[in-house]
Backbone bond lengths (Angstrom), bond angles and torsions (degrees), N, CA, C in turn:
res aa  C-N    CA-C-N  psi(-1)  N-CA   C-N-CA  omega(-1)  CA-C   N-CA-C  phi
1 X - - - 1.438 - - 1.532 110.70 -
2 X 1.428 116.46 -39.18 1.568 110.59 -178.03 1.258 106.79 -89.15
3 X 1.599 147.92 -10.66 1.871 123.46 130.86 1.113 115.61 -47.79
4 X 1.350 148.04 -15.46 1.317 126.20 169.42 1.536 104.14 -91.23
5 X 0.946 127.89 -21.05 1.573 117.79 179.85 1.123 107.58 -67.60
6 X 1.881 112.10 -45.04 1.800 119.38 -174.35 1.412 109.56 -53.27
7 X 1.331 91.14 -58.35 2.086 105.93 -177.88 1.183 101.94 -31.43
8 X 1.877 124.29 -64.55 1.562 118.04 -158.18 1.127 93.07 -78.04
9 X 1.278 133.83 -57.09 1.972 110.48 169.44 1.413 143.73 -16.05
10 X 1.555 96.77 -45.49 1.460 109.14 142.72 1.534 126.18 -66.73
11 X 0.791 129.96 -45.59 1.269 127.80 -179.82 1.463 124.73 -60.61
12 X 1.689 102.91 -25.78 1.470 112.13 -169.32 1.613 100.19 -99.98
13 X 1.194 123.36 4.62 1.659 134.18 179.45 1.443 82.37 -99.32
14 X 1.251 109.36 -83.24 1.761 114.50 -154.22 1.371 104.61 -102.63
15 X 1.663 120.93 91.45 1.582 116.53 165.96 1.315 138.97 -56.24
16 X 1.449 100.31 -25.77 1.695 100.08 -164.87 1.856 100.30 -112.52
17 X 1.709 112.22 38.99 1.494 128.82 -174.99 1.666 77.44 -91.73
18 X 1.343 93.02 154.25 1.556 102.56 167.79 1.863 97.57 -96.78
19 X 1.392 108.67 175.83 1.376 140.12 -178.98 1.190 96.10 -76.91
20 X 1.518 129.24 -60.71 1.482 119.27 -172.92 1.612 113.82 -49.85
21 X 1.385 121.99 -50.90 1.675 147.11 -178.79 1.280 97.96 -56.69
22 X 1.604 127.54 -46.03 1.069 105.11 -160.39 1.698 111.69 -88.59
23 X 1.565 111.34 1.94 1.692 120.91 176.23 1.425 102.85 -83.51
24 X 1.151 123.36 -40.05 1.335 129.38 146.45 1.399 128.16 -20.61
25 X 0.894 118.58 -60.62 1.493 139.23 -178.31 1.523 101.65 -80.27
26 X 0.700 105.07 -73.01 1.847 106.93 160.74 1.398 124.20 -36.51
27 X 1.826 134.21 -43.84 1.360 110.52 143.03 1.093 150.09 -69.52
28 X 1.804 107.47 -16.17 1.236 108.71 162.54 1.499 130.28 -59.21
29 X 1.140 102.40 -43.97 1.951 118.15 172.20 1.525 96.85 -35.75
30 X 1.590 98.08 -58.64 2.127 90.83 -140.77 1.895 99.16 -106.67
31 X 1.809 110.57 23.98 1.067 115.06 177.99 2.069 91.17 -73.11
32 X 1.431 103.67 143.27 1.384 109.84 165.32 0.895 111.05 -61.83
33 X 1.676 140.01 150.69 1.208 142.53 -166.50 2.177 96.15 -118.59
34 X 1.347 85.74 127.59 1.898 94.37 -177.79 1.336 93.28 -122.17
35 X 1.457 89.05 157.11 1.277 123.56 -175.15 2.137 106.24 -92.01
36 X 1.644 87.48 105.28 1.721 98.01 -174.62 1.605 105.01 -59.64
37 X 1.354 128.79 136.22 0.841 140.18 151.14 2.029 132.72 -40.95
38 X 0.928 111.63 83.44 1.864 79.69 -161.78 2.003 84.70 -122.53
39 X 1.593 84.28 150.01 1.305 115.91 166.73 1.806 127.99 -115.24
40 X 1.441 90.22 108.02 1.620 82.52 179.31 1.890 106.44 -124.24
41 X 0.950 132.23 108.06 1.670 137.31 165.80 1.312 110.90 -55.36
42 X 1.270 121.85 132.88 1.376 124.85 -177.36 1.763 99.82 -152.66
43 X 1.385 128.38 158.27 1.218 129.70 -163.19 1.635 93.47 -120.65
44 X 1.577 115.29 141.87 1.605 105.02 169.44 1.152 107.55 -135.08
45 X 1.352 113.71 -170.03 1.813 102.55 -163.94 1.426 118.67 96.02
46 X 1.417 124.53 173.41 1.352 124.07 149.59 1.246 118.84 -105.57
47 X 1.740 120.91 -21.63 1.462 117.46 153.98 1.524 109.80 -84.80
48 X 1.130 127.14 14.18 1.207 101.01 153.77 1.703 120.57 79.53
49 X 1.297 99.51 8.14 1.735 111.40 -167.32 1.764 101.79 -85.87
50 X 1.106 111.90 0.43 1.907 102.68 -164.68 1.899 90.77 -128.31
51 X 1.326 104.19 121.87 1.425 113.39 152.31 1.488 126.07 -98.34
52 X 1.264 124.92 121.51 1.718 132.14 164.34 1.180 98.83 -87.54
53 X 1.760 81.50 142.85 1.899 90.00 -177.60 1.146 72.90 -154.96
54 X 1.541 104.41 114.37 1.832 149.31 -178.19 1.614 96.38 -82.10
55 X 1.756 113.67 114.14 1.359 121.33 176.89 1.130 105.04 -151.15
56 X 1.176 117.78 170.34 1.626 120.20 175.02 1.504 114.41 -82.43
57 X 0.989 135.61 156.47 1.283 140.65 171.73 1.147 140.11 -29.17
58 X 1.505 113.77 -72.52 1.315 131.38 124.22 1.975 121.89 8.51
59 X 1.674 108.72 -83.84 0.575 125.21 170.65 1.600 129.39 -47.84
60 X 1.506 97.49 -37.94 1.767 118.23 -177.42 1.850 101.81 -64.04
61 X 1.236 93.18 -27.78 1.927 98.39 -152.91 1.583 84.95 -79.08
62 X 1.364 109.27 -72.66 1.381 121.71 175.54 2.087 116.76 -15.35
63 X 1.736 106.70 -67.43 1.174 113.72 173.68 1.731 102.05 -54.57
64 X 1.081 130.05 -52.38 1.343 131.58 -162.22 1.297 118.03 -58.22
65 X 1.632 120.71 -24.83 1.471 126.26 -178.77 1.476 108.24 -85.69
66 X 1.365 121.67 -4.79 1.549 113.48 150.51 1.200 110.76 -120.01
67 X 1.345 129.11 66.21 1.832 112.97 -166.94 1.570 106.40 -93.55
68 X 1.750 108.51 -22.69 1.863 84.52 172.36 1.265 99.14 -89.35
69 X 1.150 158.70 28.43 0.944 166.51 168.01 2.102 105.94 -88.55
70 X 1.146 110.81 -33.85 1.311 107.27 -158.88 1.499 82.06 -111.60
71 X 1.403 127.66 -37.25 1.899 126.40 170.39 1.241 110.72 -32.07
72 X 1.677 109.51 -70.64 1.768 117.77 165.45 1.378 115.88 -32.83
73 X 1.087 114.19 -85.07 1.866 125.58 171.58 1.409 102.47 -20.59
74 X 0.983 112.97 -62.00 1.680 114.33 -179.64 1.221 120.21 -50.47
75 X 1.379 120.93 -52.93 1.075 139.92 172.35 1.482 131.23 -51.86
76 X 1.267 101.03 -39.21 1.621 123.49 -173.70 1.817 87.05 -83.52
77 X 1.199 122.42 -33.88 1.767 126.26 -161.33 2.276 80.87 -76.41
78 X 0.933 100.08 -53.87 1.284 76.28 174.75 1.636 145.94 -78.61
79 X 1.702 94.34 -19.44 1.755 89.16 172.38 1.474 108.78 -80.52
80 X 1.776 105.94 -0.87 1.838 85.09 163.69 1.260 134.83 -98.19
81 X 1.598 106.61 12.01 1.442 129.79 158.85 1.661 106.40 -78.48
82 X 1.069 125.11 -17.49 1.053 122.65 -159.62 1.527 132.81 82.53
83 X 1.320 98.83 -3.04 1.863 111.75 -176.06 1.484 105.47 -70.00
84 X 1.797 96.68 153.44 1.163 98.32 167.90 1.419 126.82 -96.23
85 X 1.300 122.83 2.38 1.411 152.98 164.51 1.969 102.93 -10.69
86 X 0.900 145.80 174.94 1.212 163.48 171.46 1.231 132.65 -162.15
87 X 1.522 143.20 93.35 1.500 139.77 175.71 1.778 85.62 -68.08
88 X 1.513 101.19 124.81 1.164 118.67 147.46 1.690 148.49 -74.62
89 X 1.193 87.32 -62.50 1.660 103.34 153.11 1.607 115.62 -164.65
90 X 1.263 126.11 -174.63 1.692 134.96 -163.58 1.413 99.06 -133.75
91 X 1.397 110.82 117.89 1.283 132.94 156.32 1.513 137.25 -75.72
92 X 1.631 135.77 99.06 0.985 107.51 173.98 1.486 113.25 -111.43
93 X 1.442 108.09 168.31 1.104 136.08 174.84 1.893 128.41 -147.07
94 X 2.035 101.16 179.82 1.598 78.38 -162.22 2.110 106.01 -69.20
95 X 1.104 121.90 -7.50 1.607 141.13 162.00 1.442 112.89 -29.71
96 X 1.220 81.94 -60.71 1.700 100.25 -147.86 1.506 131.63 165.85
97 X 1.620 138.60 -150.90 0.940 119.64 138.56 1.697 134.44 -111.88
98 X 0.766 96.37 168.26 1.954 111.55 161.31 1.232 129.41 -90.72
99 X 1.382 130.08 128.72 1.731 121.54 166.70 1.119 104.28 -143.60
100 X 1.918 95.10 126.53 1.363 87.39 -153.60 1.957 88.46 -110.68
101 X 1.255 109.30 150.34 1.720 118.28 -164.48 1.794 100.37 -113.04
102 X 1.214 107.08 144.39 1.249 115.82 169.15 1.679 128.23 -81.70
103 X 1.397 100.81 2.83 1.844 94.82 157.56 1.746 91.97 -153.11
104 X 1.741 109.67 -178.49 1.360 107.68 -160.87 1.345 79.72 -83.61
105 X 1.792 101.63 164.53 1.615 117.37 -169.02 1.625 93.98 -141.52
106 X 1.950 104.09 152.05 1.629 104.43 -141.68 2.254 62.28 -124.03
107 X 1.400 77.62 175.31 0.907 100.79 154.44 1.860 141.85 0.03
108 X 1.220 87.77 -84.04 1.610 105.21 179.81 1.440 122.61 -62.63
109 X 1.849 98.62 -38.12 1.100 126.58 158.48 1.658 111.23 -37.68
110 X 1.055 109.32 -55.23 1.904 110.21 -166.18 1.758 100.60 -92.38
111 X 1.537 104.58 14.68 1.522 88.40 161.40 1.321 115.48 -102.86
112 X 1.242 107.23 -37.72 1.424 124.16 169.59 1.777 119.26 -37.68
113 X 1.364 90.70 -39.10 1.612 89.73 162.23 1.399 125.31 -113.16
114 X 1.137 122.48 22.25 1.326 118.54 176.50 1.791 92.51 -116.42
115 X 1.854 139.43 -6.64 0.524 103.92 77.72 1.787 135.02 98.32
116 X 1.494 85.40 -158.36 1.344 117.85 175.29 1.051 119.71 -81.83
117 X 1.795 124.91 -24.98 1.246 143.93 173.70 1.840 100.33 -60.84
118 X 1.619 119.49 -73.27 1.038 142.47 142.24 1.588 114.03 8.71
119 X 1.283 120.05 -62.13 1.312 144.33 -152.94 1.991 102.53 -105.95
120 X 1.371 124.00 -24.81 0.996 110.01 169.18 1.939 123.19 -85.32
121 X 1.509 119.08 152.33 1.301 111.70 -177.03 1.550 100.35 -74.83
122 X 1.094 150.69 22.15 1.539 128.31 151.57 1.706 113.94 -77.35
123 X 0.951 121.23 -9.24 1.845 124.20 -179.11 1.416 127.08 -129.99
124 X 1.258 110.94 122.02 1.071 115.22 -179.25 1.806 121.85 -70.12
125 X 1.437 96.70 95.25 1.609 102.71 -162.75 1.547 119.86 -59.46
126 X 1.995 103.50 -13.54 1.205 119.53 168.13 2.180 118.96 -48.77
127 X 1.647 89.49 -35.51 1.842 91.60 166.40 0.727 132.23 -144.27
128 X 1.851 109.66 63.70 1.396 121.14 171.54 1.370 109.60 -96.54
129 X 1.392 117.63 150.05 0.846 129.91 -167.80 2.170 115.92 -75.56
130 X 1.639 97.91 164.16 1.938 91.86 156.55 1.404 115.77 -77.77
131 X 1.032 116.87 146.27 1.859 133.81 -178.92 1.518 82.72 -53.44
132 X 1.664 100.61 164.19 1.321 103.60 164.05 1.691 94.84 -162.70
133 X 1.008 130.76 168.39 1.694 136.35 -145.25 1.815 66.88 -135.84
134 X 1.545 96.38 173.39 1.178 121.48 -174.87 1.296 100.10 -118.70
């Protein structure tokens, strides 16, 4: 009963809206509103040993219930680069997460895991963000 009240509400604002536009307008209103996923990598420190990786909550908790699980993965993604790089362990918080590495990491380094970030089903790789250095 209260879509038909909204509808003629619409209708009695904007007359010359078509019927199709105005169902339109009508799912957008009463679409549930979610919480976007976003990924952004960022390096902190002055060596450079700690990556933030900016996510929603949700998402943070989710990655976190396998995190040595994703340390390894990480890890293994780099001894097949050949790096000597190390994920140590994964930090969460209400942010996001942390990974913190056992020497400073350049560049290439933070693609390699963003990645793997990218590539796992907890994130929607559709809105992750570009890396960005600090």
């Amino acid at each position: 009963m209260d879509n038909i009240k909204n509808i003629v509400k619409i209708k009695e604002i904007f007359p010359n809206i078509s019927v199709k536009k105005i169902k339109e307008v009508q799912k957008m209103l009463n679409k549930p509103k979610k919480d976007k996923p976003r990924l952004n990598i960022i390096t902190k420190d002055l060596l450079r040993k700690q990556i933030i990786i900016l996510m929603s909550l949700g998402n943070s908790n989710k990655f976190m219930v396998l995190s040595n699980k994703h340390v390894s993965n990480i890890n293994k993604a780099f001894k097949d680069i050949k790096s000597d790089i190390l994920a140590n362990f994964i930090q969460a918080d209400n942010k996001g997460l942390t990974i913190t590495t056992n020497k400073v990491i350049s560049t290439s380094d933070l693609s390699i895991i963003e990645k793997y970030i990218k590539n796992i089903n907890v994130v929607d790789s559709n809105n992750v963000l570009s890396l960005r250095l600090s």
